[in-house]
Steps between C-alpha positions, in 0.01 A plus 500: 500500500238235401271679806491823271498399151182325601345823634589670231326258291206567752507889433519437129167285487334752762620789274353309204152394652485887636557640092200176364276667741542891484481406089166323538380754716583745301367309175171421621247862581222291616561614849409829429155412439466261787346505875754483741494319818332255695294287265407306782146590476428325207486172694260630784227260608143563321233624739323225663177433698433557800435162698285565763548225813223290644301685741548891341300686379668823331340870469254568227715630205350633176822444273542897480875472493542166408787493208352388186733247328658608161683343226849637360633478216740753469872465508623495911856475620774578287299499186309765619614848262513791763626746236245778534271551207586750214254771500466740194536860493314822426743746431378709260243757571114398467582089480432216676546078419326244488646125545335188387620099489628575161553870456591823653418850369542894524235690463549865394267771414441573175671815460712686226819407731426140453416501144834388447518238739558210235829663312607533905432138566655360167830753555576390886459137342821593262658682773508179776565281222160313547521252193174556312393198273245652317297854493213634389489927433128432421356351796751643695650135621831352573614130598805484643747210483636323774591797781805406749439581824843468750412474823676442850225253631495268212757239425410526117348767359115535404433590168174620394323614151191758542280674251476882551208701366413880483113555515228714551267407781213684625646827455816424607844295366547212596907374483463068523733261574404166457665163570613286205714246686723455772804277552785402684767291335280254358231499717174692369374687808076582548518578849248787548683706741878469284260607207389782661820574640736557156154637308479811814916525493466527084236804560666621802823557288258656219321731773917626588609552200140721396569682818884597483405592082237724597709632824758591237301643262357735754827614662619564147183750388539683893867513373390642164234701628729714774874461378563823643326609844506825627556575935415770708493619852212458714306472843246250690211641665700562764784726379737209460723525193457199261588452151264483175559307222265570216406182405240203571575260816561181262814696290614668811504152699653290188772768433576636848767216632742590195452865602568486844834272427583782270554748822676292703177312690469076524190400502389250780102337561259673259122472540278626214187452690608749787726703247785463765858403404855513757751640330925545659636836362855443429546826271724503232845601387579880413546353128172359479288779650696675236454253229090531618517900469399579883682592780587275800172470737537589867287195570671268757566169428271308690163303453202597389125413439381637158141524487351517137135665489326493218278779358346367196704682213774599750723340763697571856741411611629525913814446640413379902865414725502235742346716756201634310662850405393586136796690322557859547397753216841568430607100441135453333606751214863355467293145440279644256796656291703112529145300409434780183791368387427153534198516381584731185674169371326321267494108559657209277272221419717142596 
C-alpha cells in the first residue's frame, strides 16, 4: 500500500513538472526567432600561426587566400533574430518603394486615379481602427498614436507610433510612413532593423488596403458597365463551335464563375494569364433548368477545360473534355442558350 501511494505521489509531481514546462514553453515565443542547433561553434579555436620547425623552409606564398581577420559585433547564438526581413510591396499599378533607416514610402504616379490617394489613406486608417493622434487636411499629415501590433513571435507586443504623409514628389505621390517611436512594455526600442520592420508592415497594410479598394471599385464599374451580356454561337478558325460572349475579357473573367455555377458547372484551378479554367458539369435539376428558362443540355456530366479567348470588345468561350474533344455543335448551342441565361442576370453588389 505504502509502495503505491508513494508512486502516485511520484506521478503527481511528474504530471506537475510536465504542465510548469509545456506553460513556459508555451509563454515564452522567443524560440521562434532563434537558431536552432548545435551552438557549438561559437567556442571554436581562433586561427593561429603557422609555426614553422627548425630546419624548414616552406613554399613561397603570396597571402592570396590568406583569411583576413574580422571583428563581430553582431548578435551570434541564440540572440541572433533569423526572422526574415519584411519587404514592402508594389501592388498597385505604376509604383514602386523606397525604404530608409527611418522611413518607408510608395511612390505612385501622379495620375487622376491617385488624386485621391489622401481621403484613401485617412479612410483605411478609420476602417483598421489605426488610432490617429492628430491630423492635418492641409499638409496632408497624420500621427498616429500608439499602434498594437499582436504577434506570434513576441512575448509582449511591439507598439509603435509613425507619422504618415501624402506628397507630391517629382511628378509623382509619394505615400510616407515615418517612425515616431517604438516600444515594448517599457522598453523604448531604436533598433534599425525592428524600425524598419513595423514602419514597411504599417505601409504594407496601407499598400493592401489601396489595392483591394481600387480592386473593388473596378469590379463594381465592369459590373455597372455590362449588367446584362448578350451570347451567341460561334466557330474557331478551325470550324470548332465555341461560344461568344459580347463583352471585354476583364467582365467576362470577373463574372464568369457565378455563371457557370448557375448551369450546373463547379469551378476548379482558374488561370487568367492562360484564360484556362477546369470546370465538373454536374447539370441541374428539371426545376432549375426550368426556373433558368432553358431546356435540359445533352452535355454529359464530365470534366472539362474551358478556354476563355479574348478578342478585345468580345470574348470565347471553349468547352475541351478530358480527352481534347471540343463539344459538338449540337451541345455548343444548348450551352449558349443555358450561359444567355446566366449571363442575362444582372449582378448584386455585396
Amino acid at each position: 500500500m505504502a509502495t503505491l501511494l508513494q508512486k502516485s505521489k511520484v506521478m503527481k509531481v511528474a504530471g506537475l513538472s510536465l504542465v510548469v514546462l509545456l506553460a513556459a514553453c508555451s509563454s515564452d515565443q522567443r524560440y521562434k526567432r532563434q537558431v536552432s542547433g548545435d551552438e557549438e561553434y561559437l567556442n571554436a579555436a581562433p586561427l593561429k600561426v603557422l609555426n614553422v620547425p627548425q630546419g624548414l623552409t616552406l613554399p613561397e606564398a603570396n597571402g592570396e587566400y590568406d583569411i583576413p581577420k574580422a571583428t563581430s559585433t553582431g548578435a551570434v547564438g541564440k540572440a541572433l533574430d533569423i526572422r526574415p526581413p519584411v519587404l514592402t510591396i508594389s501592388q498597385l499599378a505604376g509604383s514602386r518603394t523606397e525604404d530608409s533607416a527611418q522611413a518607408s514610402r510608395l511612390l505612385l504616379e501622379n495620375t487622376p486615379e491617385n488624386s485621391a490617394l489622401w481621403s484613401q489613406v485617412t479612410m483605411i486608417l478609420e476602417q483598421r481602427g489605426i488610432p490617429v493622434s492628430s491630423k492635418d487636411d492641409g499638409s496632408r499629415s497624420i500621427e498616429t498614436n500608439w499602434v498594437k501590433w499582436d504577434r506570434a513571435d513576441e512575448n509582449v507586443p511591439i507598439e509603435s507610433r509613425h507619422k504618415i504623409t501624402v506628397k507630391p514628389e517629382n511628378g509623382m505621390m509619394a505615400l510616407t510612413v515615418t517612425s515616431l517611436g517604438l516600444r515594448q512594455g517599457d522598453e523604448t526600442i531604436t533598433d534599425t532593423i525592428e524600425v524598419q520592420r513595423y514602419n514597411k508592415l504599417l505601409l504594407n497594410e496601407l499598400t493592401d488596403n489601396l489595392y483591394t479598394l481600387r480592386d473593388t471599385s473596378n469590379k463594381n464599374s465592369i459590373q455597372s458597365a455590362y449588367g446584362i451580356i448578350d451570347v451567341q454561337t460561334g466557330s474557331d478558325d478551325t470550324g470548332l463551335p465555341l461560344v461568344v460572349v459580347r463583352a471585354p475579357f476583364d467582365a467576362v473573367w470577373e463574372r464568369l464563375p457565378h455563371a457557370l455555377e448557375s448551369v450546373g458547372m463547379k469551378v476548379g484551378d482558374r488561370s487568367r494569364s492562360s484564360g484556362s479554367v477546369t470546370v465538373t458539369y454536374k447539370g441541374l435539376s428539371s426545376s432549375e433548368w426550368q426556373a433558368l428558362g432553358v431546356d435540359d443540355p445533352s452535355i454529359p456530366e464530365a470534366d472539362y477545360k474551358l478556354q476563355v479567348g479574348d478578342l478585345n470588345n468580345r470574348s470565347t468561350l471553349q468547352f475541351i473534355t478530358t480527352k481534347g474533344v471540343a463539344l459538338t455543335q449540337k451541345q455548343n448551342d444548348e450551352m449558349v442558350a443555358a450561359l444567355k441565361a446566366a449571363f442575362s442576370k444582372v449582378p448584386t453588389n455585396k
